[in-house]
VOLO-434239 format. One record per residue (C-alpha): x, y, z; chain; residue in three letters. Coordinates in nm, 4 decimals, padded with zeros to 6 digits. Each point is the difference from the previous one (the first is absolute). Example, Ala and Ser with C-alpha at 12.3 -4.5 7.8 and 13.67 -1.06 7.14 Angstrom:
+----------+----------+----------+----+-----+
:       px :       py :       pz : ch :  aa :
+----------+----------+----------+----+-----+
:  01.2300 : -00.4500 :  00.7800 :  A : ALA :
:  00.1370 :  00.3440 : -00.0660 :  A : SER :
+----------+----------+----------+----+-----+
END
This chain:
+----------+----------+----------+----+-----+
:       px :       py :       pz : ch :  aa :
+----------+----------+----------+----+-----+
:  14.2620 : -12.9871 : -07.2303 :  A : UNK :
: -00.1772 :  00.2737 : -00.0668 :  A : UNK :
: -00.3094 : -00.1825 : -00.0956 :  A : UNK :
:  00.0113 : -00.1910 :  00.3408 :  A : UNK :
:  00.0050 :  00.3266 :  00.1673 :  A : UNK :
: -00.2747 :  00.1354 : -00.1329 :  A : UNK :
: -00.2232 : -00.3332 :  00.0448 :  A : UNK :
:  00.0999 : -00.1184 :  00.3273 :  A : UNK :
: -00.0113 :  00.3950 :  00.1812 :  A : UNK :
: -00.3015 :  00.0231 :  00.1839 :  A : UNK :
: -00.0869 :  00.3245 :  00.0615 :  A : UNK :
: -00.3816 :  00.1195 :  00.1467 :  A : UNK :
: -00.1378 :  00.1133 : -00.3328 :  A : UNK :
:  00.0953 : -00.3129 : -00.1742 :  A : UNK :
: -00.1836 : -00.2013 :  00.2795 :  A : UNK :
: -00.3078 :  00.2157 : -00.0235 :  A : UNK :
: -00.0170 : -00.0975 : -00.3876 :  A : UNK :
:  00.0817 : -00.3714 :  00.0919 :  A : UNK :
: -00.3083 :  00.0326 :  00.2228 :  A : UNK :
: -00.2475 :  00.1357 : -00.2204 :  A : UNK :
:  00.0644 : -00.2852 : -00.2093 :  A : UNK :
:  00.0180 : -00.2413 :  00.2575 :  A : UNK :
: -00.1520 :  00.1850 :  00.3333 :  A : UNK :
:  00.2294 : -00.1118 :  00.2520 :  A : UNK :
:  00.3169 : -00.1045 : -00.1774 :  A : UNK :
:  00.1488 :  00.3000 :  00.0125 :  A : UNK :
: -00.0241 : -00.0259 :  00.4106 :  A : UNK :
:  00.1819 : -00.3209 : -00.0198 :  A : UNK :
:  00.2771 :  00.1308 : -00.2059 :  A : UNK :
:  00.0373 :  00.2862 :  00.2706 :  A : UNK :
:  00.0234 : -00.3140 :  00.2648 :  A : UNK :
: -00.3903 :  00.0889 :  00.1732 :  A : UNK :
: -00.1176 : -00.3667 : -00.0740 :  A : UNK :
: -00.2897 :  00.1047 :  00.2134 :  A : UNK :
: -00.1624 :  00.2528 : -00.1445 :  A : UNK :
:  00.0687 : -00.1764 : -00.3721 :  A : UNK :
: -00.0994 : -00.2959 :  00.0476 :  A : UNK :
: -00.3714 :  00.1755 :  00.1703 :  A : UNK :
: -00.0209 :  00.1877 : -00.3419 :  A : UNK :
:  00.0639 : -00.3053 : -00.2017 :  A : UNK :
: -00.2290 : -00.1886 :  00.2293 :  A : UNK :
: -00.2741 :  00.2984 : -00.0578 :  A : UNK :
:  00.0421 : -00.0334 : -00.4536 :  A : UNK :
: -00.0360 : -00.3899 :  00.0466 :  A : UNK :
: -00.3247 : -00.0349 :  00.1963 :  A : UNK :
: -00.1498 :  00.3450 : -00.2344 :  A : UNK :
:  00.1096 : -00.2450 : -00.3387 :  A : UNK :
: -00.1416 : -00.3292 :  00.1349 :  A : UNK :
: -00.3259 :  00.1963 :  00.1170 :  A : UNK :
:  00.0224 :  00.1875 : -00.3025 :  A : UNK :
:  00.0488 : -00.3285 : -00.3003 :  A : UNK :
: -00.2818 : -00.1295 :  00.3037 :  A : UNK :
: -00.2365 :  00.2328 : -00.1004 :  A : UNK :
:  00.0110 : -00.0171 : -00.3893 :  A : UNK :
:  00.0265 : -00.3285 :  00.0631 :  A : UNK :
: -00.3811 : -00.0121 :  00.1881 :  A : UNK :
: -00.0677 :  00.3128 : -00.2346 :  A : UNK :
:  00.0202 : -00.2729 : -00.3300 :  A : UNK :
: -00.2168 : -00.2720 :  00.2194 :  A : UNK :
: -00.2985 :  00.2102 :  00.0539 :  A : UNK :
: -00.0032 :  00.1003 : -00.3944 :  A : UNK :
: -00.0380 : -00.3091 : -00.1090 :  A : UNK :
: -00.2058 : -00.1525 :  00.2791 :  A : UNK :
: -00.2503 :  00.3124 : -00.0675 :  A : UNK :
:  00.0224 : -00.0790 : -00.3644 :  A : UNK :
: -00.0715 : -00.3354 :  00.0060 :  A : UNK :
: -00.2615 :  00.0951 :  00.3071 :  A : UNK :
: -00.1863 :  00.2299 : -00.3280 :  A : UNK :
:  00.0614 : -00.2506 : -00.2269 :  A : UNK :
: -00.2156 : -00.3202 :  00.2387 :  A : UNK :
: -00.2797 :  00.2288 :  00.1167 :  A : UNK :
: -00.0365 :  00.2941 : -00.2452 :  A : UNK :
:  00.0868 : -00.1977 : -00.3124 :  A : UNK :
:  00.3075 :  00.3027 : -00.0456 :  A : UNK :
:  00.2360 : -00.0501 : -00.3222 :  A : UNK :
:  00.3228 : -00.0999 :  00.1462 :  A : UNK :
:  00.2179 :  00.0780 : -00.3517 :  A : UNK :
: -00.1046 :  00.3882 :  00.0733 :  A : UNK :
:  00.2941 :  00.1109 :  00.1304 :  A : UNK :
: -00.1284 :  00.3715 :  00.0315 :  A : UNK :
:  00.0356 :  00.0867 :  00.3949 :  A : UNK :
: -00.3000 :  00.2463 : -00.0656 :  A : UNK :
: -00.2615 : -00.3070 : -00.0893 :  A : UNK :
:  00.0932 : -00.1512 :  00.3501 :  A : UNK :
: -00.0467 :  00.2882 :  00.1452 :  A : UNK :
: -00.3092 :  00.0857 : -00.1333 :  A : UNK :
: -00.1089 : -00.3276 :  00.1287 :  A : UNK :
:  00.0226 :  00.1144 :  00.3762 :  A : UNK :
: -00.3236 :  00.3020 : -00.0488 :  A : UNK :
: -00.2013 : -00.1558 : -00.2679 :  A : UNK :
: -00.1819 : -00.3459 :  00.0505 :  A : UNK :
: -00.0205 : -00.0029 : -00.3982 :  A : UNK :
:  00.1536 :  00.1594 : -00.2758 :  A : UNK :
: -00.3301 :  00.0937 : -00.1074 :  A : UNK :
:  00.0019 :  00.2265 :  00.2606 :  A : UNK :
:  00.3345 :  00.1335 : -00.0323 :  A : UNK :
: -00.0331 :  00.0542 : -00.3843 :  A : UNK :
: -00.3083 :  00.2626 :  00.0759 :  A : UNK :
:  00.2239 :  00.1626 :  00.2710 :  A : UNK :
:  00.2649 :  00.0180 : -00.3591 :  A : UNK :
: -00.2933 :  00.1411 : -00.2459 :  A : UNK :
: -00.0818 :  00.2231 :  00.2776 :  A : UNK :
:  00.3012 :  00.1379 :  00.0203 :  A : UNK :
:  00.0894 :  00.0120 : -00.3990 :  A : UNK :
: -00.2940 :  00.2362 :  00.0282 :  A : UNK :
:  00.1286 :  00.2515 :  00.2317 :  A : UNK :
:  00.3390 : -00.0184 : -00.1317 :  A : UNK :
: -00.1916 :  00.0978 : -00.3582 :  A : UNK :
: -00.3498 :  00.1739 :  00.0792 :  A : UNK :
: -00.2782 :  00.0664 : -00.2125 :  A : UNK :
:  00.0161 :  00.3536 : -00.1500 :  A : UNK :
: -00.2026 :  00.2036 : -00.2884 :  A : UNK :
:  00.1665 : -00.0125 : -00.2642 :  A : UNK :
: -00.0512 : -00.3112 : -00.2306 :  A : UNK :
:  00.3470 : -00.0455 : -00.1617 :  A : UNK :
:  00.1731 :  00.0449 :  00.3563 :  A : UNK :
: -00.2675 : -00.2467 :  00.1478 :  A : UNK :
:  00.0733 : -00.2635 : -00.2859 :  A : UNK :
:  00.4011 :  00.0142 :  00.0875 :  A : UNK :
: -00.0914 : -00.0694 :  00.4053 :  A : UNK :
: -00.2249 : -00.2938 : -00.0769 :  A : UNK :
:  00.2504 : -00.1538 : -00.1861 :  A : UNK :
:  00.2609 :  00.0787 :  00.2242 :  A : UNK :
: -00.2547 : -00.1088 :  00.2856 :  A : UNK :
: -00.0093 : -00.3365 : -00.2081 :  A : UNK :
:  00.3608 : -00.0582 :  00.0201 :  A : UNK :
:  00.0727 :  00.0416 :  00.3508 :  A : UNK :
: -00.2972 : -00.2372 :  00.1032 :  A : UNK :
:  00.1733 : -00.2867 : -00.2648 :  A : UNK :
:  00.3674 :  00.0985 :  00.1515 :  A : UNK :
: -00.1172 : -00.0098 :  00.3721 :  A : UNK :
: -00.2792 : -00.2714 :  00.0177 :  A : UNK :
:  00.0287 : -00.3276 :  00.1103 :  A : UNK :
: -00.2082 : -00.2193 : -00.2443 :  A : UNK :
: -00.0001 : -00.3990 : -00.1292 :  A : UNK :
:  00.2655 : -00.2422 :  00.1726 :  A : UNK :
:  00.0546 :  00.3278 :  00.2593 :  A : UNK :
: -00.3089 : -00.0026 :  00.1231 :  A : UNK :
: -00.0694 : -00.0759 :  00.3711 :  A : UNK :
: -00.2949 : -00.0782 :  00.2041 :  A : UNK :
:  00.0706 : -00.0543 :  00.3697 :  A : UNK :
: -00.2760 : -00.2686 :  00.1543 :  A : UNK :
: -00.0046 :  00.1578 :  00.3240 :  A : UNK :
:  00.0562 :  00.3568 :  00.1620 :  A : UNK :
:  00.2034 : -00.1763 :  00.3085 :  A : UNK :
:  00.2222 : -00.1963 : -00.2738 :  A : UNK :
:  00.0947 :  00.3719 : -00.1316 :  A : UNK :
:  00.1031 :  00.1534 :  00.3132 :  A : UNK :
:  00.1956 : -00.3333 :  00.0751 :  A : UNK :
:  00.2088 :  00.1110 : -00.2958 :  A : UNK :
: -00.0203 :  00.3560 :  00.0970 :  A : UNK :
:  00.1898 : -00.0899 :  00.3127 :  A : UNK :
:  00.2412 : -00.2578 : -00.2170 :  A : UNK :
:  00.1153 :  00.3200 : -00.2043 :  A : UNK :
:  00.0412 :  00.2572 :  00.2868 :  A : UNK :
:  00.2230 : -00.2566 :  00.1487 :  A : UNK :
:  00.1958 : -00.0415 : -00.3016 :  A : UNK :
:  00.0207 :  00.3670 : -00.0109 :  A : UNK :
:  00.1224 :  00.0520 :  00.2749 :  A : UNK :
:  00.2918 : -00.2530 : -00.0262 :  A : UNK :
:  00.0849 :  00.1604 : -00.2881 :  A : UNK :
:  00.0123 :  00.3827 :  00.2193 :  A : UNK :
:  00.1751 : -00.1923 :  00.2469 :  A : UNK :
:  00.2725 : -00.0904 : -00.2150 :  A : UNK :
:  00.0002 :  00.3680 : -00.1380 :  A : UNK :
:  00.0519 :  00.1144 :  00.3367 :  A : UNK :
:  00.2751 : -00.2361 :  00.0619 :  A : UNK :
:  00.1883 :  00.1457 : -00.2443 :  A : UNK :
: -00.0147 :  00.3534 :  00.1303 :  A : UNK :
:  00.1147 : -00.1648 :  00.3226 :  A : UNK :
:  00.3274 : -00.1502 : -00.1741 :  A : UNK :
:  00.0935 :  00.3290 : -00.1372 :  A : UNK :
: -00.0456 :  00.1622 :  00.3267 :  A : UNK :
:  00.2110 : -00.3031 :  00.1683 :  A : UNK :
:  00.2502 :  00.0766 : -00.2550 :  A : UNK :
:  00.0030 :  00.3710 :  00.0798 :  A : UNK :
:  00.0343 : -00.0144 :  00.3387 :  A : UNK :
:  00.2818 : -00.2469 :  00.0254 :  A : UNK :
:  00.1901 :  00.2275 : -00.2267 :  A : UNK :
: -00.0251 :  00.3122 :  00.2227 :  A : UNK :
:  00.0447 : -00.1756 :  00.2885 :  A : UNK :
:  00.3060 : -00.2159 : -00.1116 :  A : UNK :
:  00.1245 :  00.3417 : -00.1066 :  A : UNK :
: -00.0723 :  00.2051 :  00.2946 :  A : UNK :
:  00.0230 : -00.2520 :  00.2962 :  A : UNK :
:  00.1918 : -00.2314 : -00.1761 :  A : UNK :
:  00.3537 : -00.0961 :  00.1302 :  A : UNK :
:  00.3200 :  00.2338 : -00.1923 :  A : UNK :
:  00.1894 : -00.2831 : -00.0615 :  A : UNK :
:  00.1854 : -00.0549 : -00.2782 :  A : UNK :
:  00.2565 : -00.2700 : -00.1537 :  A : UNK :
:  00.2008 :  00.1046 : -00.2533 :  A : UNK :
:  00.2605 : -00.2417 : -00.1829 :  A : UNK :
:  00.3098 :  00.1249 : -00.1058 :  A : UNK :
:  00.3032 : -00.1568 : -00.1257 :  A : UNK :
:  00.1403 : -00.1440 :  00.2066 :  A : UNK :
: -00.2307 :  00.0380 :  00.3050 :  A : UNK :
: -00.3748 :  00.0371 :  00.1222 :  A : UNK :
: -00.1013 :  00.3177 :  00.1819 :  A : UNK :
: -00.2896 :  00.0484 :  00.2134 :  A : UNK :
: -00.1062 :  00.3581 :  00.0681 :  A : UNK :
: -00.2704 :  00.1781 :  00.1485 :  A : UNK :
: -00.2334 :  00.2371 : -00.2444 :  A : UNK :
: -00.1522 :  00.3245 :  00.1260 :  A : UNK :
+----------+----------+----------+----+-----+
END
């Protein structure tokens, strides 16, 4: 009986952690079907928009992909985020590899002394053959207006993606909230099952 005690009491704190599980349930055990059910309303709609979102989120990558693929000639088995990417400022990848050598050579500049100078070149070398996009990953979009198209494709899909994010840091705060307020402004009632009776009580 003991066991029945202890899961059938409901007492405020217990409710609060039933809540930040489930926001809301712990206001139904404490008999305010009200204000549950508005919490449990509140996680539903933030999880549909939220699966929603990554849902869309998914779409737009592979209709931007496939966008790359028809009118820039991309390499759809590249499954490096940073090659799409790259494909939103660069109409080639031509012109993004120079923007890579550039770089390799102000990561590793020139300098005076000849052994030193020998150790950045080849280190130079090696950062252009990790970071370049060449062969079956090369690009060439066949209009500017095509490549801001995609541009726009990707910012949507981003920010899907930040929506979802955001969603949730909305679920934990649901979650928070119904726990301190099932806990403060929640109703003290509790049932508590004994042996050979049920006793309802009021916690303060």
């Amino acid at each position: 009986m003991l066991f029945l005690y202890i899961l059938f009491s409901i007492t405020p704190a217990k409710a609060a952690f039933s809540s930040f599980v489930v926001p809301g349930s712990g206001d139904l055990l404490l008999g305010d079907k009200k204000r549950g059910l508005c919490f449990m309303a509140a996680e539903t709609a933030i999880w549909l928009t939220y699966f929603d979102s990554r849902k869309q989120e998914s779409k737009l990558d592979t209709r931007s992909k496939n966008f790359a693929a028809f009118y820039a000639s991309a390499n759809l088995n590249n499954g490096d985020k940073d090659y799409f990417d790259a494909m939103e400022n660069f109409l080639t990848n031509i012109d993004y590899n120079e923007t890579v050598k550039e770089y390799a050579r102000r990561l590793y500049p020139d300098t005076v002394d000849a052994t030193v100078m020998q150790d950045r070149i080849e280190r130079r070398r090696a950062y252009i053959e990790q970071n370049s996009y060449t062969g079956s990953d090369a690009w060439n979009w066949q209009a500017i207006e095509l490549e801001d198209d995609y541009r726009d494709i990707r910012k949507a899909m981003r920010k899907n993606g930040q929506k979802a994010t955001n969603l949730i840091g909305f679920a934990l705060a649901n979650r928070t909230i119904s726990l301190f307020v099932t806990y403060f402004f929640g109703k003290k009632v509790s049932v508590k099952v004994k042996e050979n009776e049920v006793e309802v009580g009021f916690n303060f």
